[in-house]
N, C-alpha and C positions, 0 to 999 in steps of 0.2 A: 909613651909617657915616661916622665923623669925616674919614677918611681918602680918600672919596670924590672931595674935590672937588682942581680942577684947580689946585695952587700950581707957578708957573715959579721960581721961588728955590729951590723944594724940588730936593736932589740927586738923587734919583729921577727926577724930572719929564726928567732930559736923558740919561737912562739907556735904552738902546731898549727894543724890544718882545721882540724873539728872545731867547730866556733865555743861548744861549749867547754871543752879543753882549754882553747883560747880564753877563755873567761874565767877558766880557775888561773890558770897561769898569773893572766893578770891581776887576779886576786892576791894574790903570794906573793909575785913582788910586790905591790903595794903595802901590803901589808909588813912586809921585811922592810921597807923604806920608812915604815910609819907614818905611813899617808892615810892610812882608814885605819880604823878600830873595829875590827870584828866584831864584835858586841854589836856596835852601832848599825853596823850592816847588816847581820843579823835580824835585827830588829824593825829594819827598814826593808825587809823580804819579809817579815811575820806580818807587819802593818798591811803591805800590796797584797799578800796571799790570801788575808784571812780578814781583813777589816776593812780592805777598801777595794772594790771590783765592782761587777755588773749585779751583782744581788741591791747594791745601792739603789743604782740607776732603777732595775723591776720593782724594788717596793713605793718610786715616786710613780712608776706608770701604774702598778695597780690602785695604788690611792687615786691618779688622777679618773682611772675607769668606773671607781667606785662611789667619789663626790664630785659634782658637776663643779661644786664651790672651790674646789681645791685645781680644779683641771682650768678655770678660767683665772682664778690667781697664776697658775702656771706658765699661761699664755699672756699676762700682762707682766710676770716679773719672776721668771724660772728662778734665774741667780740668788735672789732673796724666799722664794720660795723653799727652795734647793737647803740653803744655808739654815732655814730655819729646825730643817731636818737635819740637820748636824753635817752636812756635806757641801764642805766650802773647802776653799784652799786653794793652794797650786794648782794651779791648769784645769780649776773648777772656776775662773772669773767669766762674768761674760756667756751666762750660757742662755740660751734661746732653743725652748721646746717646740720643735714641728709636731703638728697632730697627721696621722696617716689618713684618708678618708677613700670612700669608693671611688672617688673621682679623682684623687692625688694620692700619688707613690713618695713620701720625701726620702731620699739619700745622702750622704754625709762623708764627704771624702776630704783631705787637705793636699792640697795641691802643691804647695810649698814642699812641707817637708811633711811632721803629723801629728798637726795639732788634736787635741781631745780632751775631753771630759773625765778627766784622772780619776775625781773625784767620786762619781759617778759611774764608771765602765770599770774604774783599773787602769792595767799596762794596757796601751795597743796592742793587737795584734799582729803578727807582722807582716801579714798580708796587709793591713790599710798603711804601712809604712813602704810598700814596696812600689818601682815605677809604674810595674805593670796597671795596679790598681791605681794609682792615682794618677794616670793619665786616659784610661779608657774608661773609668765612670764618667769623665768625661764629655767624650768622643761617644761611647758608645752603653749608656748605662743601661738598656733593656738586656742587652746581650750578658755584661758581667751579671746580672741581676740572674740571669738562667742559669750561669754557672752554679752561683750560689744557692737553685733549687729553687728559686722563687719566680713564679710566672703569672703575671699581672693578665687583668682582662685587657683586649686590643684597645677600651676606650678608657683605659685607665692611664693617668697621665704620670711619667716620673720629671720629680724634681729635684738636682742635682743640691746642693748645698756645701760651698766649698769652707769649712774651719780655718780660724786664723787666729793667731796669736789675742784678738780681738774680740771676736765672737766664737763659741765654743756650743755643738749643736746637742742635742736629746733627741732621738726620735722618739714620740709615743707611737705607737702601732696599734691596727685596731684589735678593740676588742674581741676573742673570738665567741662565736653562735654557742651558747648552753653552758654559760657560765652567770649566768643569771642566780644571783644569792650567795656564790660564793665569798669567801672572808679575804681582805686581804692578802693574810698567807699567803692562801690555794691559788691566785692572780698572779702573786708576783712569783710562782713557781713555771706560769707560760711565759716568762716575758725571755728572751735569752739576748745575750751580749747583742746578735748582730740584728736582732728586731728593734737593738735602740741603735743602731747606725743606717739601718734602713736596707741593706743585704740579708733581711731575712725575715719573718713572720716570728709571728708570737706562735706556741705551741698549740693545737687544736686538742682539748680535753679528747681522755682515753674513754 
């Protein structure tokens, strides 16, 4: 590759090895350049940290476990749905809730690159941004599914669902057995990041 060989001028070259290193670094320059406003960035890691992740996402799946009315609006018009609960935005356009059932497993990979539900999960994780993953859910989605702890019945079916710039997906996951009455809350405390990507179950009450 062009890109292979060793140039000491190149600004890379004095950049470390540890990504996250790499990441202050790049932060510092930028910021001596006057390209970002610390403040602003700041602000925009408080927002992803603390305001916008997968607690989003678990309180539209526990709502939709709880009102039947709210779970088939869901399923005729997430996006608006979604929006009305105050999560819209960026890379929340376009999104279309899978329901999990006994009979279908849904999954949620983007094959491109990695498209997602910002609004709703957060950052990606960087496993669903990596090749490995988005080439063998796939190829091979029973198998990564076992990596991730999850083991379906033999006649349960998975269906793969690839995100795009276009369509942006939500798994619901099933309900778990002996949460019958509880509140909201306590529902959206089982629901975790990868039970709304479909790599993982909702929590089974202690």
């Amino acid at each position: 590759m062009p890109h292979d060989h060793a140039d000491p001028d190149h600004a890379q070259a004095h950049l470390p090895s540890d990504p996250a290193l790499r990441v202050k670094a790049l932060e510092t320059l930028l910021e001596r350049k006057g390209l970002i406003d610390p403040a602003a960035l700041d602000a925009i890691i408080d927002t992803y940290a603390h305001k916008i992740g997968p607690q989003n996402g678990a309180r539209v799946v526990a709502k939709a476990w709880r009102d039947p009315d709210f779970a088939r609006a869901l399923d005729e018009d997430a996006t608006a749905v979604c929006a009305e609960l105050g999560f819209y935005g960026r890379q929340g356009e376009h999104v279309v809730a899978l329901r999990n059932t006994p009979d279908c497993h849904n999954m949620v990979v983007c094959t491109l690159c990695s498209c997602y539900p910002w609004p709703l999960l957060g950052i990606p994780p960087g496993w669903y941004k990596s090749d490995a993953y988005r080439s063998r859910a796939v190829r091979e989605p029973r198998k990564v599914l076992a990596e991730f702890g999850v083991a379906l019945a033999p006649d349960q079916s998975v269906r793969v669902w690839d995100s795009t710039a276009e369509i942006r997906y939500l798994v619901i996951p099933m309900r778990p057995e002996g949460t019958e009455g509880w509140d909201e809350e306590a529902l959206a405390a089982l629901v975790t990041r990868d039970s709304m990507i479909g790599t993982g179950l909702a929590r089974t009450p202690q």
